[in-house]
N, C-alpha and C positions, 0 to 999 in steps of 0.2 A: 718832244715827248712830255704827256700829261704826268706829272708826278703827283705820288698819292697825297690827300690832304694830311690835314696834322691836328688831333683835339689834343690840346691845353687842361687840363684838369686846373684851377685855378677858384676853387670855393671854398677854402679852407678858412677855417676860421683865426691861425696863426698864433695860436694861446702862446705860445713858445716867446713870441715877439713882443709881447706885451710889454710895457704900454705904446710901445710907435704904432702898431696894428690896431690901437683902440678908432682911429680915425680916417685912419686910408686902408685898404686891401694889401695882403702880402707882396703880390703881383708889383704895385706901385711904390715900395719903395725905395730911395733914392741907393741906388749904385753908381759908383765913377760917375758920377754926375747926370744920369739920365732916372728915370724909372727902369727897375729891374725888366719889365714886360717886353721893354723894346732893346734892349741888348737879346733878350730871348729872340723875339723876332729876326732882329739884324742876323742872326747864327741862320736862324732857318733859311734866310732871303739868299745868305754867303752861298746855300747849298742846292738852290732853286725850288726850294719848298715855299709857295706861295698863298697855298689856299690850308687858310687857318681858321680850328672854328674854335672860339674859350667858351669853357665851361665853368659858368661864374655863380655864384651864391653870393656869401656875406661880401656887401656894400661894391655888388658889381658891376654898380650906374654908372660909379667909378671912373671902371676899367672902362666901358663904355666912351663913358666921356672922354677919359684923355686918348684913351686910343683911337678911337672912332672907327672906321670902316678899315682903316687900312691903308689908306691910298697915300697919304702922307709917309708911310713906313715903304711904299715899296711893294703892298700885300695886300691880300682880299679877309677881313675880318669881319667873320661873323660872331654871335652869341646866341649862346642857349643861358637860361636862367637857371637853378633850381627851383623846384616848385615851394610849397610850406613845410613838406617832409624830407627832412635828406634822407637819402638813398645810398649815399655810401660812393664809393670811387667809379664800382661798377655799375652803379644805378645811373649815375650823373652819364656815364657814357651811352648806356640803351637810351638814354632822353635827346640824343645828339644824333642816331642813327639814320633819321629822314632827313638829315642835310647831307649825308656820306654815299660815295660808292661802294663798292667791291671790298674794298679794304680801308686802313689808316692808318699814320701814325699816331699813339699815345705819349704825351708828356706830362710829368707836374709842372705847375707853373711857380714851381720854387726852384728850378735846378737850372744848371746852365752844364749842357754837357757837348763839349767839343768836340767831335766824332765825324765819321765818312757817313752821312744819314743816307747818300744816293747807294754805293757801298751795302748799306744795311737793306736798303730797300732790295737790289739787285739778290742779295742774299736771299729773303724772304721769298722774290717771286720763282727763283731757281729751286727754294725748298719744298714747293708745292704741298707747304703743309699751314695750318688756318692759325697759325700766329709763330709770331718769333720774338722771343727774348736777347736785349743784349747783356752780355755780361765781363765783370772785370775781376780780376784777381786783387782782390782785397785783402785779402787775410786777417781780417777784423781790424785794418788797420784806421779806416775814417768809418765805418759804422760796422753791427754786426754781418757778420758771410751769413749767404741764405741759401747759399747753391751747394749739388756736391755737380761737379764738373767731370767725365770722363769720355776721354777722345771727343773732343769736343761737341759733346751729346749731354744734355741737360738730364740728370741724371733723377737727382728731387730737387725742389725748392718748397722751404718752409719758412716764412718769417719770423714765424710765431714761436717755433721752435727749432733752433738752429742744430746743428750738431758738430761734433768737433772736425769732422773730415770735411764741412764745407768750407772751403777757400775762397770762394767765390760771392758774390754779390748782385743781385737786377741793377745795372748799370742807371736804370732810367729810361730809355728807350724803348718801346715795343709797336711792332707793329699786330694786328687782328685784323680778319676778315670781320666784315661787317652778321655774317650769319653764325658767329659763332656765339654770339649775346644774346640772340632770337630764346636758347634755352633756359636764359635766364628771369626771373620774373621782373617784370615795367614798375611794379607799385611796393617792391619791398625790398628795404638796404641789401647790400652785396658786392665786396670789396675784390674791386681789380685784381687783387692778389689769389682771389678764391679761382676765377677762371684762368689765371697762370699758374695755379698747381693745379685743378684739372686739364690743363692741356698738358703739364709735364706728364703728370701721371699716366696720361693714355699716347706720350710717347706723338705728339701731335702739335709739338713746340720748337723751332727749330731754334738755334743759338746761334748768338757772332759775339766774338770776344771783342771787348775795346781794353786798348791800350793804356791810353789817357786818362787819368785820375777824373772825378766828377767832383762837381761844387754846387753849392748850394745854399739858400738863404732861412731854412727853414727852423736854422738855433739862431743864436747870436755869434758863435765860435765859428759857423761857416758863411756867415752873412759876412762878416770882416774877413776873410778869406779870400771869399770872392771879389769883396772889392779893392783887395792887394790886386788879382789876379788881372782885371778888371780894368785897372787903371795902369795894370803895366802893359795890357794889350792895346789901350786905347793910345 
């Protein structure tokens, strides 16, 4: 079975990181002893997710370079650049959309989330609805809750403005059909998050809870987290 590809969000500019990020990309820095990029990979390859495509911006020659095609990792790696304008999380994705089929997986390329991804996938194509969100009971405990959760039906998601009854969090993981970005505009910013609250909103977003805490390299406080986590798996 062809399992769905995977785009990496992975252009950030890493202000947070600074100064290690003034010279190499978020993506590439050193975790348990590798580049973050290919622990990310290695998670995807464990789950037969093979065909990956990064979506790279600042210093993405980079990721390029060390990563190269793939084939050294196990996987098929493509690249889209951004252009001179960022466009935003959701922008950077409709630029990705003529390498994709039917559908995808989305990730950031700061997070390391250890999860059932076939699972999730299975989930998505039984809900016969054009995206799906996963989510974890957080309780503002590793960052703020964005979800309200009920019987496991995504009820709202706001990031921007959280409310006390959400418990909940976007895990990281989502999958989208490739026609649901078609409504949104090619040449003007617009943030991933904007078309997961319109799909919540019109009740057109399907949910799968994960268990499993996420990690991620995107402060300092979960960069060193991670690579407790990291090197006690390796």
């Amino acid at each position: 079975m062809n399992h769905l590809p995977v785009v990496i969000l992975a252009g950030g500019l890493a202000t947070r990181l600074r100064p290690m990020t003034e010279q190499i990309p978020k993506v590439l820095v050193e975790v348990a002893g590798r580049p973050f990029a290919e622990h990310q990979i290695a998670l995807l390859k464990q789950h037969d997710l093979t065909d990956i495509v990064l979506s790279v911006g600042y210093l993405g020659e980079q990721v390029q370079h060390v990563l190269g095609d793939g084939s050294r990792l196990g996987v098929r790696l493509r690249y889209v650049f951004d252009g001179p304008t960022l466009l935003g999380t959701g922008g950077a994705i409709r630029q990705v959309l003529s390498l994709l089929d039917d559908a995808f997986f989305i990730l950031y390329g700061d997070s390391y989330l250890d999860c059932d991804y076939l699972g999730i996938e299975k989930t998505f194509l039984d809900s016969g609805k054009p995206g799906l969100m996963t989510v974890f009971h957080n309780k503002n405990q590793w960052d703020r809750s964005n979800i309200l959760l009920r019987d496991n039906q995504i009820i709202h998601y706001d990031k921007h403005h959280p409310t006390p009854d959400m418990e909940y969090i976007d895990y990281g993981v989502g999958i989208l059909k490739t026609s649901v970005l078609n409504s949104y505009p090619s040449d003007f910013p617009f943030d991933l998050a904007t078309v997961y609250q319109d799909l919540v909103e019109h009740r057109q977003m399907a949910g799968y809870e994960v268990s499993k805490r996420f990690y991620e390299i995107g402060s300092l406080t979960g960069l060193e987290e991670t690579r407790q986590y990291l090197s006690q798996k390796s």
